[in-house]
C-alpha positions as CSV (number, residue, x, y, z in Angstrom):
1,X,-35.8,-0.3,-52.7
2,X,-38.7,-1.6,-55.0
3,X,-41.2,-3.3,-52.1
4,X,-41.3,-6.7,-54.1
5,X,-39.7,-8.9,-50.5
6,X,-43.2,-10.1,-49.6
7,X,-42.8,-9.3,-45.9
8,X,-45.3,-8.7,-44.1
9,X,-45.3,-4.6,-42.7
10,X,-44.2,-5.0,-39.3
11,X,-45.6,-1.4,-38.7
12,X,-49.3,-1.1,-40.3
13,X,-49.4,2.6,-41.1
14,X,-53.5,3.1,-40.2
15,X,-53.4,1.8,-36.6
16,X,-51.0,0.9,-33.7
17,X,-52.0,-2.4,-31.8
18,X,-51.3,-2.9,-28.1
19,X,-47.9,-4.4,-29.2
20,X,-46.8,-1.8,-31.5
21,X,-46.1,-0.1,-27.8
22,X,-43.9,-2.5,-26.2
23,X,-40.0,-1.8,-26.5
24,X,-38.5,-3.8,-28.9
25,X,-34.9,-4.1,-31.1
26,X,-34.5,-4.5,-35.0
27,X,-32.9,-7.9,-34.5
28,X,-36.1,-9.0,-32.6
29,X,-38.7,-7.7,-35.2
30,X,-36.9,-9.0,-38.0
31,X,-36.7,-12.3,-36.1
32,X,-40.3,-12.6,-35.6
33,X,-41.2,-11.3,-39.2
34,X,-38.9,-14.0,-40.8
35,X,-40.7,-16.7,-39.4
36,X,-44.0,-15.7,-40.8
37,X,-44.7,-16.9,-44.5
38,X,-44.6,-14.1,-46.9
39,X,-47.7,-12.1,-48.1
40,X,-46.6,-12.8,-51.7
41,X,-44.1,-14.5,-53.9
42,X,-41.2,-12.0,-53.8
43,X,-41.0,-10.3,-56.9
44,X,-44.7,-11.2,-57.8
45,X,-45.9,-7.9,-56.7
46,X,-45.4,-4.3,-54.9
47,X,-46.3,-3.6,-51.5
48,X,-45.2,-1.3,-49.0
49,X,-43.6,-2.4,-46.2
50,X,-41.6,-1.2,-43.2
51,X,-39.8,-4.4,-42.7
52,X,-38.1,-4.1,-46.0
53,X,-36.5,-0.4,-44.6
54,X,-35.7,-2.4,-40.7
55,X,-34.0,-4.7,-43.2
56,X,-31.8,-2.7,-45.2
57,X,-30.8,-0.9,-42.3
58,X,-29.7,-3.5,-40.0
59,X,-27.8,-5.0,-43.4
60,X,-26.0,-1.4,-43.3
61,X,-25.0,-1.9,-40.0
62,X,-23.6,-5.0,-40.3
63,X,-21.6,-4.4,-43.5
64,X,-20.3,-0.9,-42.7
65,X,-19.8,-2.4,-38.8
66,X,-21.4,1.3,-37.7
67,X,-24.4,2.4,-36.5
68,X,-27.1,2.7,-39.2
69,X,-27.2,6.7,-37.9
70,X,-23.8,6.9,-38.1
71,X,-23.5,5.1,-41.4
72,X,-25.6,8.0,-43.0
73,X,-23.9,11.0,-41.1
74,X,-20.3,10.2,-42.4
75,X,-21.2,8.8,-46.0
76,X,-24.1,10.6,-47.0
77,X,-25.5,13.8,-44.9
78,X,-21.9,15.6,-43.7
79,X,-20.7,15.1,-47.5
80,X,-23.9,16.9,-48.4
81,X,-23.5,19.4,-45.9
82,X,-26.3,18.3,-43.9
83,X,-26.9,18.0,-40.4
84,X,-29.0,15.1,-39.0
85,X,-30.8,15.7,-35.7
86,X,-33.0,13.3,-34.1
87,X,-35.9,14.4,-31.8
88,X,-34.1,12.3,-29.4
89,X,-30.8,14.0,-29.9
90,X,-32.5,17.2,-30.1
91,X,-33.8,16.2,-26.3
92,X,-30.9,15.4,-25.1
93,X,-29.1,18.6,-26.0
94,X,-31.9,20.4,-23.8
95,X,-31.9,18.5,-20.8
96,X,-28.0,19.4,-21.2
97,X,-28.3,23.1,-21.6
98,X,-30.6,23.0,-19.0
99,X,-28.3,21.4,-16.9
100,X,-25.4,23.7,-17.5
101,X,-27.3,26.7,-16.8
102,X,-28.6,25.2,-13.6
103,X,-25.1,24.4,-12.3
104,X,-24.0,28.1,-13.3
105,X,-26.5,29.5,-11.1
106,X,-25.9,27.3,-8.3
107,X,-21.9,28.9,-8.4
C-alpha cells in the first residue's frame, strides 16, 4: 500500500474527537468517507491514511468471503508459525479461566 487514494484519514493520529468514541462498523466509515471529496488527486501525492488500511481490509473480506482476522491467521500468521492474539481475545480467555476455576470451586 503506497498512500496515493486521496482519502481523507478517517482516524487523525494526534487527537480523538467526540465521534471517534461512538461505535461504529467498517461498512459505515467507508460509507461516510466515500462521499466526501478527496484530499488530493489520487496518485498526485502521498499521505497517510487509515482509510486506505479499513479499505483493503474489508476488500479482503469480501474476496476471501472470511473474516479479515481470519483471512490473516490461515494464510499468513499459522504458515509462519505465528500466533495472533487480540487484546480482546486475550480478554476473553480470562474471563473464561476465571470462570472455570470458579465453577471448580463451587463443586
Amino acid at each position: 500500500m503506497n498512500m496515493v487514494s486521496g482519502y481523507r484519514d478517517y482516524y487523525p493520529l494526534d487527537y480523538l474527537t467526540k465521534e471517534m468514541t461512538r461505535p461504529t462498523t467498517p461498512d459505515a466509515v467507508i460509507s461516510e468517507y466515500a462521499k466526501q471529496p478527496l484530499d488530493f488527486e489520487p496518485g498526485a501525492r502521498w499521505s497517510y491514511s487509515n482509510t486506505n488500511y479499513l479499505i483493503l481490509g474489508r476488500i479482503v473480506e469480501k474476496v476471501s468471503g472470511k473474516s479479515y482476522e481470519d483471512f490473516l491467521q490461515e494464510r499468513i500468521l499459522r504458515p509462519l508459525g505465528m500466533i495472533l492474539i487480540t487484546g480482546w481475545q486475550l480478554r476473553l480467555e480470562q474471563l473464561h479461566r476465571k470462570k472455570r476455576s470458579k465453577i471448580r470451586l463451587e463443586r
